[in-house]
C-alpha positions as CSV (number, residue, x, y, z in Angstrom):
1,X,1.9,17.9,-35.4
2,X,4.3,20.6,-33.9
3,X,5.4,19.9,-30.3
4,X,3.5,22.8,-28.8
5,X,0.1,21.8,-30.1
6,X,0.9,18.6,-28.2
7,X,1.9,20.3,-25.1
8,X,-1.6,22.7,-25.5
9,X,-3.5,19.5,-26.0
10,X,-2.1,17.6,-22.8
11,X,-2.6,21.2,-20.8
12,X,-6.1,21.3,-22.3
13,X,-6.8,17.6,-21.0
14,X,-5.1,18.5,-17.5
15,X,-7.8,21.3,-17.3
16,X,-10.7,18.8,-17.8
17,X,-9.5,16.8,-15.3
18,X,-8.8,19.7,-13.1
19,X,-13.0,20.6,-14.2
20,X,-13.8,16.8,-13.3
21,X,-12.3,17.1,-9.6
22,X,-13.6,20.7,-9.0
23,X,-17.3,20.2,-10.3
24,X,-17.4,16.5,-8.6
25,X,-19.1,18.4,-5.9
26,X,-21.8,19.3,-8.0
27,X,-22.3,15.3,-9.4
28,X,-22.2,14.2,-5.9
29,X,-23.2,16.5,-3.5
30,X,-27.2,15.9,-3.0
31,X,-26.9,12.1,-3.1
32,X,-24.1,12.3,-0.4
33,X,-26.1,14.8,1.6
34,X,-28.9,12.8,1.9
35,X,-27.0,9.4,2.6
36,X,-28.1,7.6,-0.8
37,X,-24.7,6.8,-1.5
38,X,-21.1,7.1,0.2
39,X,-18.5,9.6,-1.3
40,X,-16.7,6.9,-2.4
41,X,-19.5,5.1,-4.1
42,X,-21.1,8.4,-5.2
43,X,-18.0,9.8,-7.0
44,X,-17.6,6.2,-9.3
45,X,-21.0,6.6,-10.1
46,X,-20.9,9.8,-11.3
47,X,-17.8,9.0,-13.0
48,X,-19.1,6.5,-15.2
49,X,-22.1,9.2,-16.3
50,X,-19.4,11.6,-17.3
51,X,-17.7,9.2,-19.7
52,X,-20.8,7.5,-21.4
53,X,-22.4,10.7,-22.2
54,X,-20.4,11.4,-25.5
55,X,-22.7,8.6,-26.3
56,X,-25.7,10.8,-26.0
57,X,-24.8,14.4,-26.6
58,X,-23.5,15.8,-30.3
59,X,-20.4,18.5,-29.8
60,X,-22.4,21.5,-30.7
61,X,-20.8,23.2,-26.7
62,X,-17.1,22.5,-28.8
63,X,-17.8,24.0,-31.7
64,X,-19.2,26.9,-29.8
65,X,-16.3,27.6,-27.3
66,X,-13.8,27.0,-31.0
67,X,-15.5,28.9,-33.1
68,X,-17.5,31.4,-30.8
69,X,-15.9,33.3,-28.1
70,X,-12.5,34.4,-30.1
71,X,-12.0,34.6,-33.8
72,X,-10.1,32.0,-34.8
73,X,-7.2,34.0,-36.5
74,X,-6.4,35.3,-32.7
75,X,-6.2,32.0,-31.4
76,X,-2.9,30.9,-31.6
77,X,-1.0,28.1,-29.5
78,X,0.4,30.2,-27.5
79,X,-3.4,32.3,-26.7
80,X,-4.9,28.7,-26.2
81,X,-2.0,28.0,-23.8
82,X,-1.8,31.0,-21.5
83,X,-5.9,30.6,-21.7
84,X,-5.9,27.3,-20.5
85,X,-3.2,28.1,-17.5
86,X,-5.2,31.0,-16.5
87,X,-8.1,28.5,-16.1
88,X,-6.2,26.1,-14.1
89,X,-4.9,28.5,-11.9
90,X,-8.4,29.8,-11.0
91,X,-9.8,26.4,-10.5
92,X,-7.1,25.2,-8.5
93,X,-7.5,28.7,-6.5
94,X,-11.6,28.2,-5.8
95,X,-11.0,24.5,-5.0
96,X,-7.8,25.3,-2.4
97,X,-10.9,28.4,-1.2
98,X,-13.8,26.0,-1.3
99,X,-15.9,27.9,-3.3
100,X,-18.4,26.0,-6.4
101,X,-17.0,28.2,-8.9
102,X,-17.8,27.3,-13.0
103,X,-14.8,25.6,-14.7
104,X,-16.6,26.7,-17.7
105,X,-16.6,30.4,-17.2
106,X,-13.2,30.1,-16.1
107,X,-12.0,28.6,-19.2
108,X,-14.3,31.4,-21.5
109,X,-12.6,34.1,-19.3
110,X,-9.3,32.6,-19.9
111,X,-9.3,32.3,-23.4
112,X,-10.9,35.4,-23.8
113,X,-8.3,37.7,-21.4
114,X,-5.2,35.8,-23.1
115,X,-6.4,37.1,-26.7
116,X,-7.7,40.3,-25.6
117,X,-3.9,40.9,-24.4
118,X,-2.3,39.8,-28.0
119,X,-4.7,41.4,-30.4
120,X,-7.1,43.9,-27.9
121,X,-10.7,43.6,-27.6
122,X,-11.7,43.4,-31.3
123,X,-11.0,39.5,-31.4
124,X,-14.0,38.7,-29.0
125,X,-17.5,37.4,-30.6
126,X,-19.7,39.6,-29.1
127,X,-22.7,37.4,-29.9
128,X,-21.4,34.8,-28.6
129,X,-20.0,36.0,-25.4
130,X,-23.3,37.9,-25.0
131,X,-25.0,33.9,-24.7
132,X,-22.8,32.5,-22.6
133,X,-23.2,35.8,-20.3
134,X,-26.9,35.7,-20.6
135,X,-27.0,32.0,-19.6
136,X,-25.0,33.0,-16.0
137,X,-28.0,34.6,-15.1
138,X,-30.3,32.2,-16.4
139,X,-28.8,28.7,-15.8
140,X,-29.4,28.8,-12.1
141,X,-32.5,30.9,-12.6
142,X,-34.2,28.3,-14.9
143,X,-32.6,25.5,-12.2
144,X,-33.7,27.8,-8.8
145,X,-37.9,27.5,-10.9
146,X,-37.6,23.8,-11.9
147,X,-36.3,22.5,-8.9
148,X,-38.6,24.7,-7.1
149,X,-41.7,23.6,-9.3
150,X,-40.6,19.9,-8.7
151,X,-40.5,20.0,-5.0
152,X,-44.2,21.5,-4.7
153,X,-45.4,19.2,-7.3
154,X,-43.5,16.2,-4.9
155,X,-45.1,17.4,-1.6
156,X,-48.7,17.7,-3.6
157,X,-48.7,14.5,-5.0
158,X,-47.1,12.5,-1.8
159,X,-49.3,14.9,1.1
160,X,-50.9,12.2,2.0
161,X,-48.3,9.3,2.2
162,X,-48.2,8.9,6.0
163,X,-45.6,6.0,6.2
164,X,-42.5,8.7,5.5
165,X,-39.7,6.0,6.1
166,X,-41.0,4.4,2.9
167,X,-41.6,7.2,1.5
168,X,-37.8,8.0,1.3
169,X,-36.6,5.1,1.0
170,X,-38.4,5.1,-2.8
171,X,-36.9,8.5,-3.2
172,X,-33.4,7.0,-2.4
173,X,-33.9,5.1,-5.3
174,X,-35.4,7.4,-7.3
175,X,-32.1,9.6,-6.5
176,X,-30.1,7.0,-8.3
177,X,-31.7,7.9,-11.4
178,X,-31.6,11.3,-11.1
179,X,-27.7,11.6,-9.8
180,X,-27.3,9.6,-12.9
181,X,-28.8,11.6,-15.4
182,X,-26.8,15.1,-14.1
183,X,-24.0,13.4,-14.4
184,X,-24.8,12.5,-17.7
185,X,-25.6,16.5,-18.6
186,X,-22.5,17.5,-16.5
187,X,-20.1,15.2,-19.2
188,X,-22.1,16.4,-22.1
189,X,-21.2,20.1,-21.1
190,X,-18.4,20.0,-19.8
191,X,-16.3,17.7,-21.4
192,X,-17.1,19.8,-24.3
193,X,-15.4,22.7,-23.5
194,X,-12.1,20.8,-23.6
195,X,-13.2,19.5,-27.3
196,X,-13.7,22.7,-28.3
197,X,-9.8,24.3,-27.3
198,X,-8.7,21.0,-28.5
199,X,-10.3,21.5,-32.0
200,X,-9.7,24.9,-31.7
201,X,-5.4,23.8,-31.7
202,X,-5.5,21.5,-34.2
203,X,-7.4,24.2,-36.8
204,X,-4.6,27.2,-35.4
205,X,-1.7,24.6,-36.9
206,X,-3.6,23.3,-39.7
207,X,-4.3,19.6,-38.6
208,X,-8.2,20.6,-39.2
209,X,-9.6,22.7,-41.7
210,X,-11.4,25.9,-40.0
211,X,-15.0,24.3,-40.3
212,X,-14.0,20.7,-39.4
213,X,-15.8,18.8,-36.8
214,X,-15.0,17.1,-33.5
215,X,-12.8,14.3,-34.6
216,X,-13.6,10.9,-32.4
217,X,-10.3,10.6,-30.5
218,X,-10.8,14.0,-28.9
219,X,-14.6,13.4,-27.8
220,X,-13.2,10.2,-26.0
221,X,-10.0,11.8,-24.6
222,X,-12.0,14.7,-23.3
223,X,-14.8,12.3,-21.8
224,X,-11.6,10.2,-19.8
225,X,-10.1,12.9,-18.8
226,X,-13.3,14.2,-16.5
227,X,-14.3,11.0,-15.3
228,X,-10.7,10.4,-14.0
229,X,-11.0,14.0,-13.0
230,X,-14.7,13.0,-11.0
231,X,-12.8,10.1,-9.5
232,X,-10.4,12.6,-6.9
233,X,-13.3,14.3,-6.1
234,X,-14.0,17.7,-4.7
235,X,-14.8,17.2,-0.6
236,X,-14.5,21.0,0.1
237,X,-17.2,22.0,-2.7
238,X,-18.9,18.5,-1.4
239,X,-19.4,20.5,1.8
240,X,-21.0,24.0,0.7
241,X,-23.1,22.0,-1.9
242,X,-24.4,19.7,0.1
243,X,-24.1,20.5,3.6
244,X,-24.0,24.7,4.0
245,X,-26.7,25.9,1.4
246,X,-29.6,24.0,2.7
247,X,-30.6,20.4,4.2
248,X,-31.8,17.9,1.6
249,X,-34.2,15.1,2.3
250,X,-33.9,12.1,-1.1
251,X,-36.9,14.1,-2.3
252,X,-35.3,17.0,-2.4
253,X,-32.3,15.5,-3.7
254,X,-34.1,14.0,-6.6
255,X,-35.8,17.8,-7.2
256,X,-32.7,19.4,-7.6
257,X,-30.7,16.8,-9.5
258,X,-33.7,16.8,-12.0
259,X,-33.8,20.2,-12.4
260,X,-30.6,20.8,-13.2
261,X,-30.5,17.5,-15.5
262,X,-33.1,19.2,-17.6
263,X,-31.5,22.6,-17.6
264,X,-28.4,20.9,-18.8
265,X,-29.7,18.5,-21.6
266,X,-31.6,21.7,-23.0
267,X,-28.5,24.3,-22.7
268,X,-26.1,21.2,-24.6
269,X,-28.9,20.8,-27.3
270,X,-29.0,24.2,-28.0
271,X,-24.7,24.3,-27.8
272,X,-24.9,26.9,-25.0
273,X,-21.6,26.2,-22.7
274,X,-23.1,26.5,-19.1
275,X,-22.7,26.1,-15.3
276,X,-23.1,23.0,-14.0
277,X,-22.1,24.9,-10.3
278,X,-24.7,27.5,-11.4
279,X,-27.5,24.9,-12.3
280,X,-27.4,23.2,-9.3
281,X,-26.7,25.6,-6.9
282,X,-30.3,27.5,-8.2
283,X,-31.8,24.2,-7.9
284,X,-30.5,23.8,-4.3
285,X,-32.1,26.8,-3.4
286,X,-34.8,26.3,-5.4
287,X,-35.4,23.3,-3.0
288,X,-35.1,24.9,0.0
289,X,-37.0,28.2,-0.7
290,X,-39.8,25.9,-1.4
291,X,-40.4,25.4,2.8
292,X,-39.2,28.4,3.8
293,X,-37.0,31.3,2.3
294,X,-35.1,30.4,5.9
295,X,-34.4,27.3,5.1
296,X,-31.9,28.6,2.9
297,X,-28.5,30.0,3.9
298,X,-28.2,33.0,2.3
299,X,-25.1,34.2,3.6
300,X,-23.2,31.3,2.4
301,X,-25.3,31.4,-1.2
302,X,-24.4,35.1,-1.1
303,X,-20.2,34.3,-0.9
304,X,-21.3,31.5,-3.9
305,X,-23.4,34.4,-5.6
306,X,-20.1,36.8,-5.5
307,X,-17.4,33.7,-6.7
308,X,-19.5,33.7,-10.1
309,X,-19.1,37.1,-10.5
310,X,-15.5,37.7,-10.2
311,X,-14.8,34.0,-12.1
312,X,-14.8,35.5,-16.0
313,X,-12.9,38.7,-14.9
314,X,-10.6,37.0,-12.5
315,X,-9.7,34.1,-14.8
316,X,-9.0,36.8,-17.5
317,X,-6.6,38.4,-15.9
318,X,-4.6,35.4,-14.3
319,X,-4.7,34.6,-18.2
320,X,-3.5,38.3,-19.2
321,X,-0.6,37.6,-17.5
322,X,0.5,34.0,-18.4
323,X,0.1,35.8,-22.5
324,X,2.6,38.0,-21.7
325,X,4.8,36.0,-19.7
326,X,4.6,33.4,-22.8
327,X,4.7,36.1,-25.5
328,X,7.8,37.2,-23.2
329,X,9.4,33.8,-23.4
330,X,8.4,32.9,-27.0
């Protein structure tokens, strides 16, 4: 293998840990907002979720963000690379800002603003951009309902439980479970975006033939690379998740992490990349609309709201301009 597909491979596994420490936040927030467990303890737990979920998910997210997003003739190392710094850049940009921006959409707008500048618009997948754009609006959408639907179906079925320090306490446990299983749908996604540029290297320099599969050694470098990335954490985004857009209670906590653990599990099935920022956020607010449309702070939501939008342009055109600079250089 050539020396710059090894480079774009290490840069690729840099960005999922750079995705691990910036959508920790999102692993960790609720159970750290409502006490169940200490950053410290809360961001090993989510950790080991991230890594054992290659155990659980297939790789259809890689083969989408390979095979999907650019035609595969436009992607060449160089593309892949100036995608992939334009990714970090914005990531490392959001986190420094404090603002739960998608690593994911960064890495689609990336990849898609460092080909557009090589071969012009015709090299994107319509189709499959037109997905992953639908599922911005509907990933915390679908999360805002189910962790809205939880929480009244939690306060029906617990109305009458008087004793409310027992009461949380089973929720605290309960909140264990369901921390667990996002963290299991946030590795499943996630750490298959990095598959898919991985895979999408090795086929540009012929290591892969164009309809090959995920080998092994990626899905477990991939998978390390977040949890490390989980480890370092995210205490800024920790904050607005789990502090700024609403107050939890464990039941709430469990709500929200369930909703956005279904969301996830369905959009990995179906090999649609998607927002684990988005997810929860909508289930955050899902929570919290479900006392009062108050209880939600919609100002700060609002600044979240406008990060997503600018994240596929703005990462495109931090990309655009580490194409030409390497184009420039090459």
């Amino acid at each position: 293998m050539e020396i710059g597909a090894i480079i774009v491979i290490l840069v690729a596994l840099a960005f999922d840990f750079t995705n691990g420490f910036h959508d920790a936040a999102n692993s960790i927030a609720t159970v750290v907002s409502t006490r169940v467990l200490s950053p410290r303890y809360a961001v090993v737990w989510a950790a080991f979720f991230n890594f054992v979920a290659f155990l659980i998910f297939s790789t259809h997210v890689a083969n989408t963000i390979a095979k999907d997003v650019v035609v595969q003739e436009a992607l060449t190392v160089g593309v892949i690379f100036a995608g992939l710094l334009g990714a970090i850049a914005w990531n490392l940009l959001t986190f420094w800002l404090g603002l739960p921006t998608s690593s994911s959409h960064a890495l689609v707008g990336g990849m898609a603003g460092a080909a557009v500048v090589r071969g012009g618009f015709d090299v994107l997948i319509s189709e499959g951009l037109a997905t992953i754009g639908a599922f911005i609006v509907l990933s915390p959408l679908v999360g805002l309902a189910i962790g809205l639907l939880l929480t009244v179906i939690i306060q029906w079925v617990f109305h009458r439980e008087k004793n409310l320090p027992r009461l949380n306490k089973g929720f605290r446990r309960g909140q264990l479970v369901s921390a667990a299983a996002f963290s299991l749908g946030h590795g499943g996604n996630d750490a298959q975006k990095t598959m898919g540029i991985i895979l999408a290297v090795l086929i540009a320099v012929g290591s892969l033939p164009a309809d090959a599969e995920v080998p092994l050694w990626v899905v477990l470098s991939a998978h390390t690379a977040i949890a490390l990335g989980t480890l370092f954490g995210g205490w800024r985004i920790v904050k607005t998740m789990g502090f700024k857009l609403t107050k939890l209670q464990p039941s709430g906590g469990v709500a929200a992490e369930s909703a956005a653990a279904a969301t996830l599990f369905f959009a990995s099935a179906q090999g649609i990349p998607v927002s684990t920022t988005h997810t929860i956020t909508g289930a955050i607010v899902g929570v919290g609309a479900s006392r009062r449309m108050s209880a939600v702070r919609w100002r700060v939501a609002g600044r979240v709201l406008w990060a997503w939008i600018f994240t596929i342009p703005g990462a495109a055109i931090v990309a655009g301009i580490f194409s030409l600079i390497v184009e420039a250089l090459a």
